[in-house]
C-alpha positions as CSV (number, residue, x, y, z in Angstrom):
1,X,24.8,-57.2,50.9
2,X,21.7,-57.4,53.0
3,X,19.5,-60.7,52.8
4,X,16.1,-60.0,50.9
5,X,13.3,-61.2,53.0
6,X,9.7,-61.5,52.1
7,X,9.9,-62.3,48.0
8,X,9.9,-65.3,46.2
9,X,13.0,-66.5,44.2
10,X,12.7,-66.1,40.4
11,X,13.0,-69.3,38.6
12,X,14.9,-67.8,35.3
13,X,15.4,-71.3,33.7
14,X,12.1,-71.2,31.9
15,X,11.3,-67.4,31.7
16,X,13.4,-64.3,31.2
17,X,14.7,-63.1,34.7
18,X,13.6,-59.2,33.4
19,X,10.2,-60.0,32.7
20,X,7.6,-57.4,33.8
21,X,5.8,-59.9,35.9
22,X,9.1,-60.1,38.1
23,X,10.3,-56.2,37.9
24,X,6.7,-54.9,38.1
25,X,5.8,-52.5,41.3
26,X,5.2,-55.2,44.5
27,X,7.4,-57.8,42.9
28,X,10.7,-56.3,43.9
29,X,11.7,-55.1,47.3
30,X,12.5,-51.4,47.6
31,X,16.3,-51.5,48.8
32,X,16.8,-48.6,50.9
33,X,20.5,-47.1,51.1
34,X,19.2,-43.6,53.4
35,X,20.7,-43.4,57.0
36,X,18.0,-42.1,59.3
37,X,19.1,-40.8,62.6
38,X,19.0,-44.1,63.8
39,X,20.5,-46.6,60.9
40,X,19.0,-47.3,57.3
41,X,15.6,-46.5,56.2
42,X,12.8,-48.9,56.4
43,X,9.5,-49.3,55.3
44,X,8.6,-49.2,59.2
45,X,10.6,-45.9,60.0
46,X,8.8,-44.1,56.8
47,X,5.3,-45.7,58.5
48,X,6.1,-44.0,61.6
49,X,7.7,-40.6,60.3
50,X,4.6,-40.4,58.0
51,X,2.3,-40.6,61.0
52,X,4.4,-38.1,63.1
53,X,3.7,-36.4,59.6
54,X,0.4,-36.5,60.0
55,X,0.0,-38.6,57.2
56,X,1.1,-35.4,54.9
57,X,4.0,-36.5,52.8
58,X,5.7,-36.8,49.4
59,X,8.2,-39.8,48.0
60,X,10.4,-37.6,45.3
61,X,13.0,-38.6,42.9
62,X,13.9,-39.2,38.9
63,X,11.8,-42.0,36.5
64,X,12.8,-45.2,37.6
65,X,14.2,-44.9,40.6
66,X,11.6,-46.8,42.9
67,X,8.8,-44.4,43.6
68,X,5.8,-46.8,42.6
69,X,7.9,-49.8,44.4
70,X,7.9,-47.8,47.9
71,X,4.6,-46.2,47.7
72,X,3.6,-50.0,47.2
73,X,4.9,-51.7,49.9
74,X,4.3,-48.2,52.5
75,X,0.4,-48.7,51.7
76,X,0.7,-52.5,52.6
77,X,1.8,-51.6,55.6
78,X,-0.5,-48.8,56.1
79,X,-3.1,-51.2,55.3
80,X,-1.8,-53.4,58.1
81,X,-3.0,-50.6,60.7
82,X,-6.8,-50.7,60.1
83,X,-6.3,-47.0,58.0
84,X,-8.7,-47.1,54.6
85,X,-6.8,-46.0,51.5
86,X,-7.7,-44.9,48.0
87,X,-5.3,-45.1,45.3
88,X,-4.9,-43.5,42.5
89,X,-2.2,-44.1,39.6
90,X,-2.0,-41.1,37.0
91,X,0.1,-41.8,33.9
92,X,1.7,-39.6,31.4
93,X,-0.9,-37.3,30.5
94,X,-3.6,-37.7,32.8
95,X,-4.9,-34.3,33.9
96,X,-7.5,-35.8,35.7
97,X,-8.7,-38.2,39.1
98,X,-11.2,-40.2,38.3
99,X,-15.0,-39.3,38.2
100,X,-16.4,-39.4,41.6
101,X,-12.7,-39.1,43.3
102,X,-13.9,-36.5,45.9
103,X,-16.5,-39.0,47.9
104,X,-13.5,-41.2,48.4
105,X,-11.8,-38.8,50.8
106,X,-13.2,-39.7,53.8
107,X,-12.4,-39.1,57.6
108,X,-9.6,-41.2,58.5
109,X,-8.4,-41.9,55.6
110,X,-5.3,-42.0,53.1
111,X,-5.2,-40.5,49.7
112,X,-2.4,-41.7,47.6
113,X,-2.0,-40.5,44.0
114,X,1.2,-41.7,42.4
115,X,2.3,-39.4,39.4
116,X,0.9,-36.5,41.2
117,X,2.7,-34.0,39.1
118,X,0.4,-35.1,36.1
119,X,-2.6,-32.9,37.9
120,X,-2.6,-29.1,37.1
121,X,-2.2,-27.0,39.1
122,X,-6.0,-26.4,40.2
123,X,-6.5,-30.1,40.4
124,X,-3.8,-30.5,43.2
125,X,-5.4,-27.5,45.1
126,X,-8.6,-29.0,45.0
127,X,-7.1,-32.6,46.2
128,X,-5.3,-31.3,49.1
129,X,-8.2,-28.5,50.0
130,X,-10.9,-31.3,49.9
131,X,-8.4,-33.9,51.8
132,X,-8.0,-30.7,54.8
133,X,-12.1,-30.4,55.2
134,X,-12.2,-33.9,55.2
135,X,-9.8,-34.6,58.0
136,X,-8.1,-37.1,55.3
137,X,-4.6,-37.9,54.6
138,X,-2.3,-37.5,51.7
139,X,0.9,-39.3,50.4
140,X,1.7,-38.5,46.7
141,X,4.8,-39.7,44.5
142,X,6.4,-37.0,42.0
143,X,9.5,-36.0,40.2
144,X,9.8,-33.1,42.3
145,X,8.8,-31.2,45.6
146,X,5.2,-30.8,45.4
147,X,5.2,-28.6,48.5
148,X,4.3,-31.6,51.0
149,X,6.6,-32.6,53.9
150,X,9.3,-35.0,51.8
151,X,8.8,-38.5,53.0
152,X,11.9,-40.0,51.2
153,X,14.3,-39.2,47.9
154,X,14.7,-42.1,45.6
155,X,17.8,-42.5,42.9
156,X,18.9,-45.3,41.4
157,X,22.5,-45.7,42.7
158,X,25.3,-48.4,41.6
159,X,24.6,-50.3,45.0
160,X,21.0,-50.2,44.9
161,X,20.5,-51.1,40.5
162,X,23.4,-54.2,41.2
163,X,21.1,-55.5,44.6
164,X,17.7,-55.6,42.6
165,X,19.7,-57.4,39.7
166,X,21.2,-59.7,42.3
167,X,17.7,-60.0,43.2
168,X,17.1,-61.1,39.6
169,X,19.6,-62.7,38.3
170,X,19.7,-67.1,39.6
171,X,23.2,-68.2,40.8
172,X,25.4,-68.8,38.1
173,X,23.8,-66.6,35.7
174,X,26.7,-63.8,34.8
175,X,26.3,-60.5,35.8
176,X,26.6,-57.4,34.3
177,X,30.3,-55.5,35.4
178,X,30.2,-52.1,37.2
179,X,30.9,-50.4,34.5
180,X,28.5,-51.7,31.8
181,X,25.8,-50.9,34.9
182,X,27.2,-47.1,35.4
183,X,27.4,-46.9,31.8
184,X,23.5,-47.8,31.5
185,X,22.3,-45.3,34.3
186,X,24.3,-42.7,32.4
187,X,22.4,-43.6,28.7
188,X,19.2,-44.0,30.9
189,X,19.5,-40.7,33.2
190,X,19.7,-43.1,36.5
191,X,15.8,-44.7,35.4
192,X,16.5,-48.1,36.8
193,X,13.3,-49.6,34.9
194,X,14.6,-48.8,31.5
195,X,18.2,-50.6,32.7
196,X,16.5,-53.3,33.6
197,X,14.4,-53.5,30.3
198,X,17.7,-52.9,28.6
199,X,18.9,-56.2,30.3
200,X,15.9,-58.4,29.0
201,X,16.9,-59.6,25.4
202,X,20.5,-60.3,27.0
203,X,19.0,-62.9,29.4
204,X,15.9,-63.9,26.8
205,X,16.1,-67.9,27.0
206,X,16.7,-70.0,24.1
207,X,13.4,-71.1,21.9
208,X,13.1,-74.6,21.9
209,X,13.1,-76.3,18.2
């Protein structure tokens, strides 16, 4: 298993190792598990495929399985090149970008809208028409092909739902078998957030008298 670089250990001895605050998009790494021509994935391949992209790309896959968590740590490392970026987070529901969304596509720039298959039709013609006469870029996240060039696939395999639990989980703490975790993809439809929600009151600590 590959040594997790960059995030802080969670202390689990006074808090619930599930809690949002450590499972919340930017907390967790995204553990990649996609060969590339030339070995696994990495935040730094995606950077420089989504330039060679022309910063035109989609990150596609189920509920769950990591789309926020990439897009996340993809913009910090966007950010890291100088490049301006405006994001925008649609929930379940929301038809709409935000009032005053078009002066924010700029020159230069990346437009990033996770949930993207929350806009209507219309609306995404209108995003990617006014991102083309802008000379901006855009990088959306969505459950399925949204007719951009496909960045990366996420799914919430076996391997990568028992790495972000190792992640979790402080030594000694007993983990969950195999079969119990195959068994919660299955009831959950491979959405790793709602495993890991499922795992919360099992590793709740006990209330002090």
């Amino acid at each position: 298993m590959r040594q997790l670089e960059g995030f802080r250990a969670v202390d689990a001895s006074q808090s619930n190792p599930f809690a949002t605050r450590y499972t919340r998009p930017g907390e967790l790494p995204f553990i990649f598990d996609e060969e590339t021509e030339d070995g696994l994935a990495t935040v730094e391949k995606l950077l420089s495929r989504l330039r060679e992209l022309g910063w035109w790309a989609e990150i596609v896959g189920p509920h769950g399985s990591g789309k926020t968590t990439l897009l996340t740590h993809l913009l910090k490392a966007v950010r890291n090149t100088g490049m301006a970026i405006s994001l925008f987070t649609l929930r379940d529901g929301q038809r709409r970008l935000p009032r005053g969304w078009q002066a924010m596509i700029q020159a230069g720039s990346l437009i990033a809208i996770d949930g993207y298959e929350q806009l209507r039709y219309v609306a995404r013609w209108r995003v990617k028409r006014r991102c083309r006469q802008e000379g901006a870029g855009l990088i959306v996240t969505a459950h399925s092909s949204m007719r951009l060039p496909t960045l990366y696939r996420t799914h919430a395999s076996l391997e990568v739902s028992r790495q972000v639990i190792e992640r979790l989980l402080p030594h000694g703490a007993p983990r969950p078998s195999d079969d119990e975790l195959v068994h919660l993809l299955d009831v959950f439809h491979g959405n790793l957030r709602e495993v890991l929600f499922a795992l919360y009151d099992r590793y709740e600590p006990p209330q002090q008298a």
